[in-house]
Phi, psi and omega in degrees: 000313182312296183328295196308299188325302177301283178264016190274192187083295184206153214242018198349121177286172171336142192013026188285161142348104172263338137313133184314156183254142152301128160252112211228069190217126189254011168212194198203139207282160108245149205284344198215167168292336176312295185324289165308300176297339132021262186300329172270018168260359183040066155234015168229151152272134170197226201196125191228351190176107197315332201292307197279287188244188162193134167327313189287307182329299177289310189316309197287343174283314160316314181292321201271347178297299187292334165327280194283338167077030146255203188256333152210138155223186196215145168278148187220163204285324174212171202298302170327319168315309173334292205270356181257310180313296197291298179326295190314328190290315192268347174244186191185161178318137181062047174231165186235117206263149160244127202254158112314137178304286185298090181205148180337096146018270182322301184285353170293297176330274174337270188294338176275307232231251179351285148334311164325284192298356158281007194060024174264136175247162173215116145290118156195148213299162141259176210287308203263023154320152153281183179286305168323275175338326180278303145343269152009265188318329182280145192251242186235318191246047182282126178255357167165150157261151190221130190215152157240145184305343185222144159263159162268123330274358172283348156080032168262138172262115175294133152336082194289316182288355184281311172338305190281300202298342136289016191255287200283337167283002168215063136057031179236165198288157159246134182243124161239131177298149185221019196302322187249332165285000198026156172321340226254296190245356190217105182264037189354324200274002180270014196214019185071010135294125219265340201215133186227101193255188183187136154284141212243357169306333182290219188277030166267334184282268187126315204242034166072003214255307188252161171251100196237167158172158177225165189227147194225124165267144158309328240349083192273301203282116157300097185261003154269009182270351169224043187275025193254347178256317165239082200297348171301312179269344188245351189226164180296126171286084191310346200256001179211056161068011174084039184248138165293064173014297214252008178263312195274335201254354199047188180315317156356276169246012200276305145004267162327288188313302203286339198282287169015256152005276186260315166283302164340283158320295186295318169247349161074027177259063163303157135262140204276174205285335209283327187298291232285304178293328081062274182296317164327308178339301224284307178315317209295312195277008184293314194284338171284301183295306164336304189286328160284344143350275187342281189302306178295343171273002179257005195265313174297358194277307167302345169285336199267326188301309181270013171259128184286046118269334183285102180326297176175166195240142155235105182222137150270017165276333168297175194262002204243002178306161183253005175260333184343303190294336210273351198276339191277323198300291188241026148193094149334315187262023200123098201280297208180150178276007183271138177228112171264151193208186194218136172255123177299335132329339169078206180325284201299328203283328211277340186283328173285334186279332182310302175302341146292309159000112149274298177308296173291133186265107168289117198219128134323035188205164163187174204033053149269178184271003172236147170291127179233143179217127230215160161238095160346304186273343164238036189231241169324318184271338203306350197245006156246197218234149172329264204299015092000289164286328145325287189313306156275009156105018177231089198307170155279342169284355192316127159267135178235106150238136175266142184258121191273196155244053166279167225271176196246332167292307172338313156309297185286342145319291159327301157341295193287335167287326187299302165332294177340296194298006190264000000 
């Protein structure tokens, strides 16, 4: 993994560039019309337009594909384009999704309400549903499940195999967000997830500077063995010359090719090449930058756990966490530096704790290389209803800090005054 991080993706030849080079171009030359059509019949690989595809693009897609130990994947301009992109490629009006509850605000928003006026439903479980209950929520017409391994900000960790093996007993794929453990601590797809997205704006940037996301395929998942479900990938695309996705590109690309293709095209949410080297930086250090995440958030976590204002802390790294077991399972080193707690003041206390903040930066971000500290309920969250937030886990006294990599007493200093003032 240390290896990948540095070298997977791009290969430099003989006097090549040995940094990726940018390509900041937004189309690309050929001596003949033969030449180009090809490419828009994808019966050559190149490149005609930044928009569909980019050179730079891919190499950092490539890197982050060999990250997760899949077969293809593409950048998209941020981790929601991400979460829109992979659903939106397998659904379509009158299909139907099974969500976890406990998922990133923002990505609630997307699928209850926005996906909705697409005529897309959503059912959703909670992470500690049983195997009935889960079972349960799929209809005739569920076209995929969605979880994040670790959630924003509540920090429940999914069950990732009960999750695919109720995804794969009714033949549709399971997609996980993989956003806060990175591939660095968490590989979903060794664990039976079929599809891994991620913002990439988080800790693959690392450092605040670009706005990102990616999307990763297994390719695993048989989509003509259930091709009554995804007729987009099983049947000929009349809008991209009558080609069968999963016919021409296999288990493989199809995936990949089609979100491309179509969605890209149809919708344009790229990333430019310059966020894309940006984010690469942000990759070589990842496998360096995680464990200290890691170590500072388990350091503040056990400081919030004995402190008498704090209700209770959720890190699954504590042993009293109700995620702790299912968190050793499938990230062994460490989940992630975000630590959410509840203040027993509730709303007013968390607003009096916010207003002490020296160190921590109140920021609409999280997973930097600086501490960021955020309330939820009135930020990121601010557009769901009390039982909403209940229901995903994030109360109104809830506090979200992220542990940048700054020394961790300094942090629990900060902390400890901010406490004080309530």
């Amino acid at each position: 993994m240390d290896t990948k991080c540095v070298q997977a993706g791009y290969r430099p030849g003989n006097g090549e560039p040995r940094q990726i080079p940018i390509i900041q171009s937004t189309t690309f030359k050929y001596a003949t019309s033969e030449d180009m059509g090809k490419l828009f019949d994808l019966e050559a690989s190149g490149y005609f337009y930044s928009r569909l595809q980019n050179p730079t693009n891919d190499y950092v897609a490539a890197k982050i594909a060999e990250l997760e130990g899949g077969t293809a994947a593409m950048l998209t301009s941020s981790g929601q384009a991400a979460n829109f992109f992979a659903l939106f490629n397998i659904c379509e009006c009158g299909s139907h999704i099974v969500s976890s509850s406990s998922i990133y605000g923002g990505t609630f928003n997307l699928i209850s309400v926005t996906m909705a006026k697409m005529g897309i439903e959503t059912t959703f479980v909670s992470p500690d549903c049983t195997v009935e209950e889960l079972n349960a929520a799929f209809k005739e017409n569920t076209r995929a499940v969605f979880g994040e391994s670790i959630a924003n900000p509540a920090l429940t960790v999914l069950d990732i195999e009960k999750f695919a093996k109720a995804a794969h007993g009714h033949g549709v794929p399971l997609i996980v967000d993989n956003t806060f453990p990175t591939p660095v601590n968490c590989r979903p797809i060794e664990w039976g997830a079929d599809i891994v997205t991620h913002s990439t704006t988080k800790y693959m940037d690392g450092h605040g500077a670009a706005v990102g996301g990616a999307i990763v395929d297994a390719g695993k998942f048989d989509w003509m063995a259930h091709r009554d479900k995804f007729p987009g990938l099983c049947e000929p695309d009349e809008s991209y010359h009558g080609i069968t996705y999963a016919e021409k590109f296999g288990k493989e690309g199809a995936f990949i090719t089609k979100c491309t293709s179509q969605l890209m095209r149809d919708l344009g949410c790229m990333q430019s090449p310059q966020s894309a080297y940006i984010l690469n930086l942000g990759l070589e250090s990842l496998h360096v930058r995680m464990p200290r995440h890691v170590a500072n958030g388990q350091a503040v976590a056990e400081f919030l756990s004995r402190h008498p204002q704090v209700s209770y802390v959720n890190y699954p790294g504590l042993e009293e966490d109700k995620y702790y077991e299912t968190a050793k399972k499938y990230m062994p080193n460490g989940g992630c530096g975000v630590v959410s707690f509840e203040l027993k003041g509730g709303r007013a206390a968390a607003e009096t704790f916010m207003k002490h903040l020296k160190l921590a930066a109140i920021e609409t971000h999280v997973a930097d290389a600086r501490t960021c500290c955020l309330n939820p309920a009135t930020s990121t969250h601010r557009q769901m209803t009390e039982r909403q937030l209940a229901a995903a886990g994030v109360p109104a006294g809830l506090i979200r800090i992220s542990c940048g990599l700054e020394d961790k007493e300094d942090l629990i200093a900060d902390l400890s005054n901010a406490l004080a003032a309530i």
